[in-house]
C-alpha positions as CSV (number, residue, x, y, z in Angstrom):
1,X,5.8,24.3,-17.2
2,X,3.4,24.4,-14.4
3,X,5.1,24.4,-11.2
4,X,4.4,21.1,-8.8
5,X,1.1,21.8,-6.3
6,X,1.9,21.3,-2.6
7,X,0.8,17.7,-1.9
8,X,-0.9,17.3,1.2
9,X,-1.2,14.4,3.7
10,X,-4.6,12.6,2.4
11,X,-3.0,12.8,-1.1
12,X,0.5,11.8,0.1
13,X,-1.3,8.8,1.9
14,X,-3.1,7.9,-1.4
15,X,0.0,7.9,-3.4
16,X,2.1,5.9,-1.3
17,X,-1.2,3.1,-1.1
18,X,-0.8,3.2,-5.1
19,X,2.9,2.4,-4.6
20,X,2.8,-0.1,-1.3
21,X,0.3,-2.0,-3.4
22,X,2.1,-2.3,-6.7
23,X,4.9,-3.4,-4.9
24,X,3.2,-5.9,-3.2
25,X,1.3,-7.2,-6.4
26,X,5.4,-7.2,-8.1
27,X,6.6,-9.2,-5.6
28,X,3.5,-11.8,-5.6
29,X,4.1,-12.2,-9.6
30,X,8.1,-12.5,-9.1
31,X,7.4,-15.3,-6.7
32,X,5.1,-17.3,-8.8
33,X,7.4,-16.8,-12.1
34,X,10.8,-17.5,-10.2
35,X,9.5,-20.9,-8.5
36,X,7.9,-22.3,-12.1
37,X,10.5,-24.1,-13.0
38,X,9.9,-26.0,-9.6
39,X,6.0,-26.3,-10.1
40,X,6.9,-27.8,-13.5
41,X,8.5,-30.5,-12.5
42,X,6.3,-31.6,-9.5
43,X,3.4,-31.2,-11.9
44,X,5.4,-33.5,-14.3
45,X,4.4,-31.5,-17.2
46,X,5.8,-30.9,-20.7
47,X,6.7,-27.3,-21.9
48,X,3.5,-27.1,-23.7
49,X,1.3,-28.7,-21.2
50,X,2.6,-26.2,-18.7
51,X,1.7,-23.1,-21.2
52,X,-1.8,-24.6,-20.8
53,X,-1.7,-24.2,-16.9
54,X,-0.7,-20.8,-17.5
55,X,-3.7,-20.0,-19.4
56,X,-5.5,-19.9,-16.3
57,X,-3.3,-16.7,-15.6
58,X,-4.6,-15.0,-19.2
59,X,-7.4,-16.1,-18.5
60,X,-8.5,-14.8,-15.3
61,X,-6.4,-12.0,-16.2
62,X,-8.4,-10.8,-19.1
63,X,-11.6,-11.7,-17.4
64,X,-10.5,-9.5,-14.8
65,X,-9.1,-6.3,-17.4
66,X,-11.8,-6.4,-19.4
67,X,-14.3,-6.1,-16.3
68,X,-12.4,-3.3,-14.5
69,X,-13.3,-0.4,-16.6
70,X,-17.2,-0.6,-16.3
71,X,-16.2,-1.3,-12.5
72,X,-14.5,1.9,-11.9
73,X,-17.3,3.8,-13.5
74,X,-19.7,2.0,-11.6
75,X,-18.4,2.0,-8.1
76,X,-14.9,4.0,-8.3
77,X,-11.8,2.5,-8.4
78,X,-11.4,1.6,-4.2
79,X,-14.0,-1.1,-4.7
80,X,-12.4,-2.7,-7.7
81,X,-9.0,-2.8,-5.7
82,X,-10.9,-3.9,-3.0
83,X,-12.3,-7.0,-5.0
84,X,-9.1,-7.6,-6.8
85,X,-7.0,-7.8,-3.9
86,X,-9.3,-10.3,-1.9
87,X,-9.0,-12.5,-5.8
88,X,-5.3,-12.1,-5.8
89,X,-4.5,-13.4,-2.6
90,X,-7.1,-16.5,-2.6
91,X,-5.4,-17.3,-6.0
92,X,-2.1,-17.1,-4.4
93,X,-3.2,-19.5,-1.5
94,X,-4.8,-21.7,-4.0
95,X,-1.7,-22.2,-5.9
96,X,0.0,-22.8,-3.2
97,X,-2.6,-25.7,-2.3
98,X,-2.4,-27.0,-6.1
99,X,1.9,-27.2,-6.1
100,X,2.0,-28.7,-2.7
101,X,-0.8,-31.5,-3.7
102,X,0.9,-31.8,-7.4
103,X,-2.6,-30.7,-9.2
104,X,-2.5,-29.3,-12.3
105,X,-5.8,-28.0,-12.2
106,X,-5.6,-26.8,-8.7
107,X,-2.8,-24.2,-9.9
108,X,-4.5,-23.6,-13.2
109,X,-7.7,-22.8,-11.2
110,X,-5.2,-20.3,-8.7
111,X,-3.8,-18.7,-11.6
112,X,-7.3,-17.9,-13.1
113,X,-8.0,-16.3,-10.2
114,X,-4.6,-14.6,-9.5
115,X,-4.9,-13.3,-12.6
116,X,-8.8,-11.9,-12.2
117,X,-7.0,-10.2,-9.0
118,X,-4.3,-8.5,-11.0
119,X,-6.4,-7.7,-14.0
120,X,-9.3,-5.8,-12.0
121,X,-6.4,-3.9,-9.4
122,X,-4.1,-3.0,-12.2
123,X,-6.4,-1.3,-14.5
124,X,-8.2,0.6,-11.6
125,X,-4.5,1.0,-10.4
126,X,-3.4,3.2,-13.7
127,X,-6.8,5.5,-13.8
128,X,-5.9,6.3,-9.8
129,X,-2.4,6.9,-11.1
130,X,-3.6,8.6,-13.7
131,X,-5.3,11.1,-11.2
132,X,-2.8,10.9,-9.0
133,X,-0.5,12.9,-11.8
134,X,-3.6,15.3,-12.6
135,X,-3.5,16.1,-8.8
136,X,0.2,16.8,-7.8
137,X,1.3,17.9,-11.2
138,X,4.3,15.7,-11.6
139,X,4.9,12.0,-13.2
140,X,3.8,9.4,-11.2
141,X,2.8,6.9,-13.6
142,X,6.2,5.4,-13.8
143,X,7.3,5.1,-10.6
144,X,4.3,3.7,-9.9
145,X,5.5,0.5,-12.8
146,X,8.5,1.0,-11.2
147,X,7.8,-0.2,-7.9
148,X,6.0,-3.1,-9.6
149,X,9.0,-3.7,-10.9
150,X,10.9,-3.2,-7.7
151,X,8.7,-6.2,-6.3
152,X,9.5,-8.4,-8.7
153,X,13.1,-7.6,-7.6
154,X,12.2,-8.5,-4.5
155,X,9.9,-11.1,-5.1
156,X,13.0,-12.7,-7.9
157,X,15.2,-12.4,-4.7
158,X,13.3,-13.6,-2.3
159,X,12.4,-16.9,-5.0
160,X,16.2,-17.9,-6.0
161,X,16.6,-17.8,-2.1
162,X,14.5,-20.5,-1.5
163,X,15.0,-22.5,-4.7
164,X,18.3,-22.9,-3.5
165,X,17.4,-24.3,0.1
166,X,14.7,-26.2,-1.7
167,X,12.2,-24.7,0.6
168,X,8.4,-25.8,-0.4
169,X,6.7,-23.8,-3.2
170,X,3.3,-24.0,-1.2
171,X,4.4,-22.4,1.5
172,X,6.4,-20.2,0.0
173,X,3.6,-18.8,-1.8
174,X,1.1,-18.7,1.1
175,X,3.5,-16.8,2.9
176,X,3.3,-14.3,-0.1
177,X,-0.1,-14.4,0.2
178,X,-0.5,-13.5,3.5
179,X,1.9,-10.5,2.9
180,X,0.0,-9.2,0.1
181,X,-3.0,-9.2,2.4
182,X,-1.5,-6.8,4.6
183,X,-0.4,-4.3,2.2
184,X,-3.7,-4.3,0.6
185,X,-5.7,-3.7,3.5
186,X,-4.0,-0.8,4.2
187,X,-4.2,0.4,0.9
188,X,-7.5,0.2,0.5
189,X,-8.1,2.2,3.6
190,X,-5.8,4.9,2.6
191,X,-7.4,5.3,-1.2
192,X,-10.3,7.5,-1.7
193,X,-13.6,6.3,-2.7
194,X,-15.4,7.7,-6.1
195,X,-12.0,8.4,-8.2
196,X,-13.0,7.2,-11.9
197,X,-16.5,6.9,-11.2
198,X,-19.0,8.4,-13.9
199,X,-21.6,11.0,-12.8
200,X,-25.3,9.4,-13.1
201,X,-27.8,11.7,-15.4
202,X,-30.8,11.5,-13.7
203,X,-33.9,13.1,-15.7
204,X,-32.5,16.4,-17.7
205,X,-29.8,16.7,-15.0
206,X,-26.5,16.0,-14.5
207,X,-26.0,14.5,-11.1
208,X,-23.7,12.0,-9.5
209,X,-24.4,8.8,-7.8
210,X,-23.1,10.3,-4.4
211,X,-21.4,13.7,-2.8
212,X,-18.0,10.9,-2.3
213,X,-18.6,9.9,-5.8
214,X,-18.6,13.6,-7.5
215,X,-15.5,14.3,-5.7
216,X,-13.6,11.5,-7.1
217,X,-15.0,12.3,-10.7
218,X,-14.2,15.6,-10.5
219,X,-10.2,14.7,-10.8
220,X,-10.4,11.4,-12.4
221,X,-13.8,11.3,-14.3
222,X,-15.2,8.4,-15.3
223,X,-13.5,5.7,-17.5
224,X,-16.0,5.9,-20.4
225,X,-17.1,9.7,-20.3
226,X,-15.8,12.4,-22.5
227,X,-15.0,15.5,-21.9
228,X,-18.3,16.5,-23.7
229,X,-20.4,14.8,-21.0
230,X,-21.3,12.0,-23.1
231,X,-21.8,8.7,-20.9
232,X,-19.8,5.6,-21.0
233,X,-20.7,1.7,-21.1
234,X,-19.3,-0.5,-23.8
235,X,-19.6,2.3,-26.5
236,X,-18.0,4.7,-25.5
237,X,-15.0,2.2,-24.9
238,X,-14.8,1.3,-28.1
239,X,-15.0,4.7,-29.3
240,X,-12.0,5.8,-28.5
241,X,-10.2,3.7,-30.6
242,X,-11.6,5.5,-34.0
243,X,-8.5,8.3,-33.1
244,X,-5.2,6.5,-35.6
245,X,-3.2,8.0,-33.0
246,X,-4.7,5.9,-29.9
247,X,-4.5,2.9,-32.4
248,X,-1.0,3.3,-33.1
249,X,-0.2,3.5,-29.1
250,X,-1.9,0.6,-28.5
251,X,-0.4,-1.2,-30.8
252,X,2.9,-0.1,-29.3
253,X,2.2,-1.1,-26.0
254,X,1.0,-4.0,-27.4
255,X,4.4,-4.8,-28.7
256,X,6.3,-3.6,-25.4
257,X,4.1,-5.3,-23.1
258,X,4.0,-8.5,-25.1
259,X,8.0,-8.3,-24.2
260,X,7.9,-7.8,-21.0
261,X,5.1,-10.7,-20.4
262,X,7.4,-13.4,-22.5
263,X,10.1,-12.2,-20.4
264,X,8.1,-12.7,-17.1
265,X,6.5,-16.5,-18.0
266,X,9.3,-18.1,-19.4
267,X,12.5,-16.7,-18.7
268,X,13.6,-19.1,-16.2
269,X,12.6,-22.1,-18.3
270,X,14.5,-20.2,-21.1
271,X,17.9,-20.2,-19.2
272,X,16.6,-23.8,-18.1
273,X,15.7,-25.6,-20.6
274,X,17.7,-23.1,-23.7
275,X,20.8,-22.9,-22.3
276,X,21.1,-25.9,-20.1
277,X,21.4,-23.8,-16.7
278,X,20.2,-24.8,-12.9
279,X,17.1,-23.8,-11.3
280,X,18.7,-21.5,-9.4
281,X,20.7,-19.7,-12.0
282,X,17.1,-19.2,-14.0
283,X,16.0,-17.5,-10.9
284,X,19.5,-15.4,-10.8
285,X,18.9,-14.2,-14.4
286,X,15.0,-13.0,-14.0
287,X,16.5,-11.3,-11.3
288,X,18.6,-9.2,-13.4
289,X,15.8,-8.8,-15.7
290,X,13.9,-7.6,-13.1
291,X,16.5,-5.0,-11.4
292,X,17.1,-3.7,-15.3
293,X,13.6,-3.3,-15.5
294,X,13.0,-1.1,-12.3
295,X,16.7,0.9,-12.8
296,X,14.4,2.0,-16.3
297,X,11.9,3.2,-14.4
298,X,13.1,5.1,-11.9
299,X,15.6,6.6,-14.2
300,X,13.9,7.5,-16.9
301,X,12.3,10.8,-16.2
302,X,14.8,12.9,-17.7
303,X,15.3,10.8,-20.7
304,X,11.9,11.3,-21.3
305,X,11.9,14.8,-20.3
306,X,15.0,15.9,-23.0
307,X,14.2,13.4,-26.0
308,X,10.6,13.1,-25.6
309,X,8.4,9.8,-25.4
310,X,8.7,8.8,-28.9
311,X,12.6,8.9,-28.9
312,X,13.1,7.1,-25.4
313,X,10.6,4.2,-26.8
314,X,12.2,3.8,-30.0
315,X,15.9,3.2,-28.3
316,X,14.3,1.0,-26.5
317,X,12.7,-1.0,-28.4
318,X,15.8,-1.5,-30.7
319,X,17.7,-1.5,-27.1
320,X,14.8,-4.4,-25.5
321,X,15.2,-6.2,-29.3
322,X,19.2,-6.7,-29.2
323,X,18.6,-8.3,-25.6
324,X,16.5,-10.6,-26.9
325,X,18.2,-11.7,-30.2
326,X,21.4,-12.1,-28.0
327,X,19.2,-14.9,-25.5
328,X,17.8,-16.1,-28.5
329,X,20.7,-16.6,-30.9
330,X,23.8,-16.8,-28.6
331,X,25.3,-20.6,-27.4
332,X,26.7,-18.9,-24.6
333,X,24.6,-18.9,-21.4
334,X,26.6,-16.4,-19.7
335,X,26.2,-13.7,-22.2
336,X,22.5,-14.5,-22.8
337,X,22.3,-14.4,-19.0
338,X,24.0,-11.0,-19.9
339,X,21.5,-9.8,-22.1
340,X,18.4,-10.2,-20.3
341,X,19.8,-6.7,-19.0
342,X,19.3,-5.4,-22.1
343,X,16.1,-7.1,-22.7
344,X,14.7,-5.6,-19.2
345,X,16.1,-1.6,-19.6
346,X,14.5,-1.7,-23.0
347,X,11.0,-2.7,-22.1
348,X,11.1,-0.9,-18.7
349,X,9.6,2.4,-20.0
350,X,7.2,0.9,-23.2
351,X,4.2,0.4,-20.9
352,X,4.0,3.6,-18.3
353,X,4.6,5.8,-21.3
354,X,2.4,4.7,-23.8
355,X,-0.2,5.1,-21.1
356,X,0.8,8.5,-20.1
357,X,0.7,9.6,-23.7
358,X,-2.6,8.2,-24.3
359,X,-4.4,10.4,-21.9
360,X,-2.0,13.4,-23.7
361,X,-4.4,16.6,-24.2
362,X,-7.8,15.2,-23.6
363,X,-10.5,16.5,-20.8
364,X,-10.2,14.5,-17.8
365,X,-12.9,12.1,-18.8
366,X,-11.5,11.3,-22.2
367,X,-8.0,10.5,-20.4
368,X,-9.8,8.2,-18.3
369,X,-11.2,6.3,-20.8
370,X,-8.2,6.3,-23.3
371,X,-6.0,5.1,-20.1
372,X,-7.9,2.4,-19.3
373,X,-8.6,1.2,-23.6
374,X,-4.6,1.5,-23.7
375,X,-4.3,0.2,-20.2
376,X,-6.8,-3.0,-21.2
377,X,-4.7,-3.2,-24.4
378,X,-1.3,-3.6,-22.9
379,X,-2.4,-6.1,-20.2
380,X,-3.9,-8.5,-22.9
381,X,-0.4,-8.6,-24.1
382,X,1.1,-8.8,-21.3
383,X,-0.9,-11.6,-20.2
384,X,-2.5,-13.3,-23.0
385,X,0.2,-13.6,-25.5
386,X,3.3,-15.2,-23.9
387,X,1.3,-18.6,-22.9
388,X,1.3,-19.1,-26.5
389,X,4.5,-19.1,-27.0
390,X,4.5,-22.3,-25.2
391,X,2.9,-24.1,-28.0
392,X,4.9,-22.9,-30.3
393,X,7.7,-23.9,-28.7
394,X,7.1,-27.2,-28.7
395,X,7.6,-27.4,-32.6
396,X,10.4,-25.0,-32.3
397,X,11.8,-24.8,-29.4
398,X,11.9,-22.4,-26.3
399,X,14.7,-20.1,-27.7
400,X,13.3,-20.1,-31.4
401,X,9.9,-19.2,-30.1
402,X,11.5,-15.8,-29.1
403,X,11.7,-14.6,-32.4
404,X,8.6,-13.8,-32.4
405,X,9.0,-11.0,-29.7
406,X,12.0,-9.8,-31.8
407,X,9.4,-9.3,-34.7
408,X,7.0,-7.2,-32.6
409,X,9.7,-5.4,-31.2
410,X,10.7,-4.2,-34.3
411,X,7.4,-2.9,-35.3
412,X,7.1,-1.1,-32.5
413,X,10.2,1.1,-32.8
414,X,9.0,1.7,-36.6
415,X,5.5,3.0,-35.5
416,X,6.6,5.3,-31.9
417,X,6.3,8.6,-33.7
418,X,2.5,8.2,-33.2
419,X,3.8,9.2,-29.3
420,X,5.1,12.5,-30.1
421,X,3.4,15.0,-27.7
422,X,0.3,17.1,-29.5
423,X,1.5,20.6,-30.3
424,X,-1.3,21.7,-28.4
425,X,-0.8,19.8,-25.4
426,X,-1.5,21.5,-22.2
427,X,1.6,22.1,-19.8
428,X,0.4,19.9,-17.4
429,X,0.8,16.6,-19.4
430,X,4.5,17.8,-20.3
431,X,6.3,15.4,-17.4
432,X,8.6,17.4,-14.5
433,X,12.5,16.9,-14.4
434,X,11.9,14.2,-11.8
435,X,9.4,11.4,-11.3
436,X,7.6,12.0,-7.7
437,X,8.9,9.7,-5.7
438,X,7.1,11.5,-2.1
């Protein structure tokens, strides 16, 4: 194993924007999820009327996801975090304008547009990551979910809080907005143009678009390039997916993501409307999904590093399932509000590895683009899927409706050999004993 490279200050600075950011974006999310139950009811909205509102949110979001690729190759991956910040926090301030007036399609419209944010910064956010690892030779993709996770902590915190006071949902999300403003201003200022942008073949030469572009293809390469030199666009997106291997991880983040996301829409109204609980206690019990979630993530370097990614995700998918046939099948809320620990540690390392292993082995150019199909892949899930479940449950119920994570759970764990490293993987895509954390 390749020892760590001394990191110095500009890529210290670039690392820590990565994490201030994802933070930020956790706590932003956390906030909207933990104050829906709220929003529901001055919207006066049934179950499934409000998993139409949240299409706005899967909307925007996979507007915004499948857009961000052919944006990082384009421009690098500063001006797509740019964009998506200013998107995030004008959806945030328009949600806040839409709960305060009682407009549905004032907070569908903010969630469109939250989501656009998200889906553009996120995907940009794991090719920077990406590079980020390629750079300092240690793990950072991880911590990197993991202080997403941390956020929604935070953000889960920060919501119950004020639930309890009954302090105004507007305001409490413009205040989020204005917060997420300031982290990403100075992120952007601290991340370096050009990373993930593809060089631009100019007659019978190769050449780049800029000098500040070449330098950040030269760690990150573009999205959609191969390590042959072939050029990207749409194509070469899609033809990364004709390795079974890359299909099979995508499928498994599919699975792991699509668990998290149903965890993150409707958890409170689960406890809520499931098991008969307050506002307040469905706030509580995200919460603890969301501290199990980032206690995964920052703990699960050395799992990874003495079992391997194929192991760790197969516990926990079985670990993630047990969670959720617990809140599904038990009567009792206070071991379902139990569970959701179980629910949270298992899906905590699903996404951040299957993305790590997806760039496993290639040049730097194939990793970019096979992070960001996988990337793409896992935030559909994430953010697509879940609203769904709201119509279903209206036939079924809320709790019944989980059975379908269960389901996809359970296919995942059968199908995580696919992430067993390459035996000819180079040592540099082997993760260190510790995630970096500085």
């Amino acid at each position: 194993m390749k020892n760590p490279q001394v990191v110095d200050a500009a890529t210290r600075r670039w690392r820590a924007a990565l994490f201030l950011f994802m933070l930020a974006t956790g706590v932003s999310m956390a906030s909207w999820v933990a104050r829906t139950p709220a929003v529901r009811d001055a919207l006066e909205v049934s179950t499934g009327a409000m998993g139409l509102v949240l299409f706005g949110l899967s909307i925007g979001s996979m507007a915004g996801v499948l857009a961000s690729g052919g944006l990082v190759r384009r421009h690098g991956g500063r001006l797509v975090i740019t964009v998506g910040a200013v998107l995030l926090v004008a959806g945030l301030l328009v949600i806040a304008g839409g709960a305060a007036l009682e407009v549905s399609g004032g907070v569908f419209g903010g969630l469109a547009l939250f989501g656009a944010g998200m889906g553009l910064a996120e995907v940009a956010f794991n090719i920077e990551g990406a590079a980020v690892e390629r750079t300092v030779g240690r793990p950072v993709l991880p911590v990197l979910h993991g202080c997403f996770s941390l956020g929604t902590v935070v953000g889960a915190l920060l919501g119950m809080g004020l639930t309890a006071v009954r302090f105004p949902v507007g305001w409490h999300l413009a205040a989020v907005a204005l917060a997420v403003a300031a982290a990403g201003v100075w992120t952007v200022r601290a991340v370096p143009a050009g990373t993930g942008r593809e060089p631009v073949v100019i007659g019978d030469a190769a050449g780049t678009e800029s000098a500040e572009g070449a330098a950040g293809t030269a760690d990150a390469a573009g999205s959609g390039a191969g390590g042959d030199g072939r050029t990207g666009g749409v194509r070469g997106q899609l033809a990364v997916w004709r390795d079974r291997r890359l299909v099979l991880i995508g499928l498994i983040v599919l699975a792991m993501a699509f668990a998290e996301g149903s965890a993150n829409d409707w958890l409170p109204l689960l406890m809520v409307d499931g098991h008969g609980t307050g506002a307040t206690a469905g706030s509580l019990t995200f919460m603890l999904f969301a501290v199990a979630m980032t206690t995964g993530r920052f703990t699960g370097g050395p799992l990874l590093v003495r079992y391997g990614p194929a192991a760790v995700v197969r516990a926990s998918a079985v670990v993630a399932a047990v969670g959720v046939a617990l809140v599904v099948f038990s009567d009792s809320a206070l071991l379902a509000g139990a569970a959701v620990v179980l629910w949270g540690l298992g899906a905590s390392l699903g996404f951040p590895v299957t993305v790590s292993a997806a760039g496993e082995g290639a040049g730097p150019g194939d990793a970019s683009a096979r992070v960001a199909a996988v990337s793409t892949a896992g935030y559909a899930a994430f953010l697509v899927g879940p609203p769904s479940l709201g119509f279903l449950a209206d036939h079924v119920g809320l709790r019944n409706a989980m059975v379908v994570v269960l389901v996809l759970l359970g296919g995942a764990a059968l199908i995580a050999g696919a992430l067993r490293r390459r035996p000819g993987a180079p040592v540099s895509d082997v993760p260190a004993s510790q995630p970096d954390l500085v």
